[in-house]
C-alpha positions as CSV (number, residue, x, y, z in Angstrom):
1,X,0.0,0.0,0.0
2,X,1.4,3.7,-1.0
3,X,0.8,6.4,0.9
4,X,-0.7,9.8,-0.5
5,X,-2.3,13.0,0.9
6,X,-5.1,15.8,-0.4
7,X,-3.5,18.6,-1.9
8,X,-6.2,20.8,-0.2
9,X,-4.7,20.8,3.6
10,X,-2.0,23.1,2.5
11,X,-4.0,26.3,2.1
12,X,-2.5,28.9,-0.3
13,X,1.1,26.4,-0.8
14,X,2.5,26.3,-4.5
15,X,2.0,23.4,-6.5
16,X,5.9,22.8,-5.8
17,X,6.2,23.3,-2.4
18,X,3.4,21.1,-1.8
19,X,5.6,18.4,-3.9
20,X,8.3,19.5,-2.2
21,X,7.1,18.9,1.4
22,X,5.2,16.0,1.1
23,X,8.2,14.1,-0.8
24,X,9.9,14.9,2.3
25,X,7.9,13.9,4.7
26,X,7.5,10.4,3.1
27,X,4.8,10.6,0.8
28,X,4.1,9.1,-2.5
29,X,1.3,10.3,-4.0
30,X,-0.9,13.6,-4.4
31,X,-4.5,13.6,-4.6
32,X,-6.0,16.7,-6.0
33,X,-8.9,18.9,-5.2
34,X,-10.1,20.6,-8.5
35,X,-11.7,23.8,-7.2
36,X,-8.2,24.5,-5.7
37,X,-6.7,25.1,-8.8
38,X,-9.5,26.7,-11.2
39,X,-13.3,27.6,-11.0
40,X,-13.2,24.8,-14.0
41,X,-11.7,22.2,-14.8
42,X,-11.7,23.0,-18.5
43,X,-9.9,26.2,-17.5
44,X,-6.6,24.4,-16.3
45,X,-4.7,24.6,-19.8
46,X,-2.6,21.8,-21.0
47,X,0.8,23.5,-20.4
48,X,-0.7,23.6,-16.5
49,X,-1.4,19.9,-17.0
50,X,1.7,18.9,-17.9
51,X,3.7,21.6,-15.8
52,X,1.9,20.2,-12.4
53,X,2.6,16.5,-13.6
54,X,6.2,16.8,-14.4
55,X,7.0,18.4,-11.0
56,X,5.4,15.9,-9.1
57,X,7.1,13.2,-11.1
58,X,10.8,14.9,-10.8
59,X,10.2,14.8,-7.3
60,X,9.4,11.0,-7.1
61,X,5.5,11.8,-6.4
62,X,2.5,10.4,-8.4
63,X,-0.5,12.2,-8.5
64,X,-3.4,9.8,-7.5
65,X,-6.4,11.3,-9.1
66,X,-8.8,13.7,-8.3
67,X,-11.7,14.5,-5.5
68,X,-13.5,17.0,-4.3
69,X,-15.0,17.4,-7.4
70,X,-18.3,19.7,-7.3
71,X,-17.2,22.6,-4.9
72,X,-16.6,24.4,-8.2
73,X,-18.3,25.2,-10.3
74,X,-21.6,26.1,-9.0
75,X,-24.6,24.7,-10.4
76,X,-24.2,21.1,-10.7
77,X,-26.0,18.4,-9.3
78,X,-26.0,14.4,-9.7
79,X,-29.9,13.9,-8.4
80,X,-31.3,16.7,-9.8
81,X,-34.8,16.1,-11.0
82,X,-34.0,19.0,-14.1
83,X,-32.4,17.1,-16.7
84,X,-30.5,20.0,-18.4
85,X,-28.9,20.4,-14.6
86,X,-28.1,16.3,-14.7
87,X,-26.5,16.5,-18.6
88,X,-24.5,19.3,-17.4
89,X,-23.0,17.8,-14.6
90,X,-22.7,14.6,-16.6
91,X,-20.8,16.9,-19.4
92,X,-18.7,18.0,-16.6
93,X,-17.6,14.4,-15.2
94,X,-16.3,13.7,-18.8
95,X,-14.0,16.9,-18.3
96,X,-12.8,15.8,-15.0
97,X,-11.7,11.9,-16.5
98,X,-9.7,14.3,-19.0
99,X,-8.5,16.3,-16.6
100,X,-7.2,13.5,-14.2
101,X,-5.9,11.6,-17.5
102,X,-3.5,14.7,-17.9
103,X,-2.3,14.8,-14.8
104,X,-1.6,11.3,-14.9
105,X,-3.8,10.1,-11.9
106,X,-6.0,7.0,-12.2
107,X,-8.8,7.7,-9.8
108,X,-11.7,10.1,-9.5
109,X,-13.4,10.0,-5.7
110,X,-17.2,10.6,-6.0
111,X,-18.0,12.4,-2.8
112,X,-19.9,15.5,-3.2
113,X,-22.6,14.8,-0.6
114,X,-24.1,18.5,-0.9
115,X,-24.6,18.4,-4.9
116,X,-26.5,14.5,-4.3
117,X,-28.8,15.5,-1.1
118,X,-32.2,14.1,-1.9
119,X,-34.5,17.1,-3.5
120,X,-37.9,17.2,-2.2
121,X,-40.1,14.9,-4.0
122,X,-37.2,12.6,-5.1
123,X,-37.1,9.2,-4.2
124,X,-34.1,6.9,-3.4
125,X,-34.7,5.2,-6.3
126,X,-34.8,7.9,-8.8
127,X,-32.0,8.8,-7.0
128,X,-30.0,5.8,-8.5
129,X,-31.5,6.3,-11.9
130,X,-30.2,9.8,-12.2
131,X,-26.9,8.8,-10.7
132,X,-26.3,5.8,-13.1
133,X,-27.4,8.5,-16.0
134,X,-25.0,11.4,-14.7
135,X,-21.8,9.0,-14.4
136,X,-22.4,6.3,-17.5
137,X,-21.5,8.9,-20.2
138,X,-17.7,9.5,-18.8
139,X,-17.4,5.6,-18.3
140,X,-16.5,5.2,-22.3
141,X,-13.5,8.1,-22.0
142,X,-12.6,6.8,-18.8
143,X,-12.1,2.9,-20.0
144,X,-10.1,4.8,-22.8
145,X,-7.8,6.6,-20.6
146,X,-7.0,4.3,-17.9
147,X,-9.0,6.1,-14.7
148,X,-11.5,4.8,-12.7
149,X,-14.2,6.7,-11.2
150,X,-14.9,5.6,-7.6
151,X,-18.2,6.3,-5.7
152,X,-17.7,7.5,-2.1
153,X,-20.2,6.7,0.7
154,X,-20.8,9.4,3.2
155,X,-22.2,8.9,6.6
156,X,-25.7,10.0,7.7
157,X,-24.1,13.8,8.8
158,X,-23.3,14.8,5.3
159,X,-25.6,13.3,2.9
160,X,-29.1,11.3,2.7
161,X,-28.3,8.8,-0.5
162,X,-25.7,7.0,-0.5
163,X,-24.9,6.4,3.2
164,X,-23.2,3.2,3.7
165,X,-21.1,0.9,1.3
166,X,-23.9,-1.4,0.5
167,X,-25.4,1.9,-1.0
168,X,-22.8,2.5,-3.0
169,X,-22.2,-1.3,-4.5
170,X,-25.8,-1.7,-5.1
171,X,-24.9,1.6,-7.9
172,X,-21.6,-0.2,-9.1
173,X,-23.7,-2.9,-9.8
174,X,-26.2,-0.8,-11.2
175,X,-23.9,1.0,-13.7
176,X,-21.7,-2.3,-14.2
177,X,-18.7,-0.7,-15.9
178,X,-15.3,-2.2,-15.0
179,X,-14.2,1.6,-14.7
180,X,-17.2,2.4,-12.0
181,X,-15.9,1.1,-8.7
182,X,-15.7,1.9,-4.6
183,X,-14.3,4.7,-2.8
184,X,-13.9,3.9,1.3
185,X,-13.2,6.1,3.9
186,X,-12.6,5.8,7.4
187,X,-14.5,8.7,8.9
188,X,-17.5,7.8,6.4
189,X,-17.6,3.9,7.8
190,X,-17.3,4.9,11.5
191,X,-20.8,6.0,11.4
192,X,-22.2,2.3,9.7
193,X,-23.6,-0.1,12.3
194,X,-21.1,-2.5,11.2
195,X,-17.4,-3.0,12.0
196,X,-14.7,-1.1,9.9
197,X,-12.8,-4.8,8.9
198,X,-16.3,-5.8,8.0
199,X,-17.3,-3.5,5.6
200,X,-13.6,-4.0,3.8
201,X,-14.4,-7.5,3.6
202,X,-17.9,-7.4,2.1
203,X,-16.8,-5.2,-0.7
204,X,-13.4,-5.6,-1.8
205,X,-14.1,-7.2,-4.9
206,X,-15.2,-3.2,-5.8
207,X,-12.5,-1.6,-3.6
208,X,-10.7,1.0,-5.6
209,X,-9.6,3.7,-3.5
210,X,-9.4,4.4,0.3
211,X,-9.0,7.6,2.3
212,X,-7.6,7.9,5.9
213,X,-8.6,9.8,8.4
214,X,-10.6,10.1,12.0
215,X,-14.3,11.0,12.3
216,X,-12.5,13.8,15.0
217,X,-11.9,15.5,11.2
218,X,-8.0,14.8,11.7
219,X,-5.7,12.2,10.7
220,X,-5.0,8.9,11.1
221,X,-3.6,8.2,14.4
222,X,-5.1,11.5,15.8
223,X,-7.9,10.0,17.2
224,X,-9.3,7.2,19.3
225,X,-9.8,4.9,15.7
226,X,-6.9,2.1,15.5
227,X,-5.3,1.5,11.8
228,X,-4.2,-2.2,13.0
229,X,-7.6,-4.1,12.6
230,X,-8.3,-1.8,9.2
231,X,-4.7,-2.1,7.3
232,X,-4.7,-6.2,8.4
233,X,-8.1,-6.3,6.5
234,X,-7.2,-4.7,3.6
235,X,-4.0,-7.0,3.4
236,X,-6.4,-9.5,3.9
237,X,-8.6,-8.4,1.4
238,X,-5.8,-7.7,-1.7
239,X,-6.1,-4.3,-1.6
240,X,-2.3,-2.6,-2.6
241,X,-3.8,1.0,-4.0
242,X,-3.4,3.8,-2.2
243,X,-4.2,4.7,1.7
244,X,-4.4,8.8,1.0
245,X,-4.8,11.2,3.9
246,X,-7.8,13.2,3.9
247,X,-8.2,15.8,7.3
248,X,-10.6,18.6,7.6
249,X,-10.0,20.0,10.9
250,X,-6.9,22.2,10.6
251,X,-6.3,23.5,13.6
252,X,-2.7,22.4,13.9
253,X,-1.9,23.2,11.0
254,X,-1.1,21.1,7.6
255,X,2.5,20.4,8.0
256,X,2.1,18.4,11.8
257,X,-1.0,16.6,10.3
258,X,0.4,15.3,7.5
259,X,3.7,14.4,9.5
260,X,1.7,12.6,12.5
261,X,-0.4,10.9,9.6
262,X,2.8,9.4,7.7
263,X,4.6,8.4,10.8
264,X,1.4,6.8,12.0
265,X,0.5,5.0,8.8
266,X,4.4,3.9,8.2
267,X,4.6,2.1,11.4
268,X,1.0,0.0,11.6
269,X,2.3,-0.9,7.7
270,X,5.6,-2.0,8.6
């Protein structure tokens, strides 16, 4: 398993000191918030592209993909009962496979729990029809360029449709595209009535991507959740992708989070 961090903890950092830093402290991998870099994705030019890609890669750093997709631009939502609102923000997902493409990542987390609430009057199940709709016409351009789009369920506190992982697989399996897959994150499953280990184990044969964190809103290892029983089931489960800190509570600041997460994280894999 590699380890990786959100480019969005370090607030205002260049793209190189960001690389810089986070090579240093051990990581291997950048995962990339969209909105922090344009209002658009479209608007980030090729030359960016490539310029953001090569300095990652001279400094022994992959970028991982993308998330955080929908804080920008406004406008778009994935359960929208307006159609023109759903083939927009289907339009856009093809832009964002491009954009991750170019910047060499291979994964695109799904979370976006305020653009796929539940609008009055729509059902769960419309819900999934929309859904399916809004992500299938990226799935062809995705299979072409080697990135898989990975659906992330949120707990009960941030979203009403697609709280648990069982939510999400019964989508995957909905969609059925080999380049539609699962997205699991640690704060997310600590809400679920069933054990962490659990949950890896009943869907790892859709496991794509995992984020690390606490449901305190820090990093792994800065709260009361153990990594032991969680990394010896992913072992167990095959998983060898990525384990990519995501913290939202920054209150001491990016550079000891990301260090405390690394340490912690290199030691329960060792």
């Amino acid at each position: 398993m590699k380890l990786g961090i959100c480019n969005e903890l370090f607030v205002n950092w260049s793209w190189e000191k960001i690389c810089d830093f986070a090579n240093g402290v051990g990581y291997r991998g950048i995962e990339v918030a969209p909105y922090t870099l344009a209002e658009r994705a479209e608007l980030i030019t090729p030359q960016q592209r490539a310029v953001m890609r090569e300095s990652a890669e001279s400094r022994g750093l992959e970028i991982i993909g993308l998330h955080w997709l929908l804080m920008k631009p406004p406008g778009l939502y994935i359960t929208h009962p307006d159609a023109g609102i759903r083939r927009e923000t289907a339009r856009y997902f093809v832009e964002l496979v491009g954009l991750c493409a170019d910047l060499g990542g291979k994964v695109i987390v799904i979370g976006s729990p305020k653009q796929r609430n539940l609008l009055p009057g729509v059902k769960r199940e419309q819900a999934m029809g929309y859904a399916a709709k809004v992500f299938t016409p990226s799935l062809e351009l995705a299979g072409k360029r080697g990135v898989t789009l990975a659906i992330e369920p949120l707990s009960t506190r941030e979203t009403d449709f697609l709280m648990c992982a069982s939510d999400a697989v019964e989508l995957i399996e909905r969609i059925d595209h080999p380049n539609f897959r699962l997205q699991l994150d640690v704060k997310a499953m600590s809400y679920e009535y069933k054990p962490i280990p659990q949950i890896i184990r009943e869907s790892a044969n859709y496991l794509a991507h995992f984020h690390v964190n606490d449901p305190n809103l820090l990093g792994p290892g800065m709260g009361e959740i153990g990594y032991e029983p969680i990394i010896a089931a992913l072992r167990a489960a095959g998983y060898d992708g990525w384990l990519s800190v995501e913290a939202f509570d920054m209150q001491y600041g990016a550079e000891r989070i990301a260090k405390a997460s690394v340490e912690y994280l290199q030691k329960v894999i060792a």
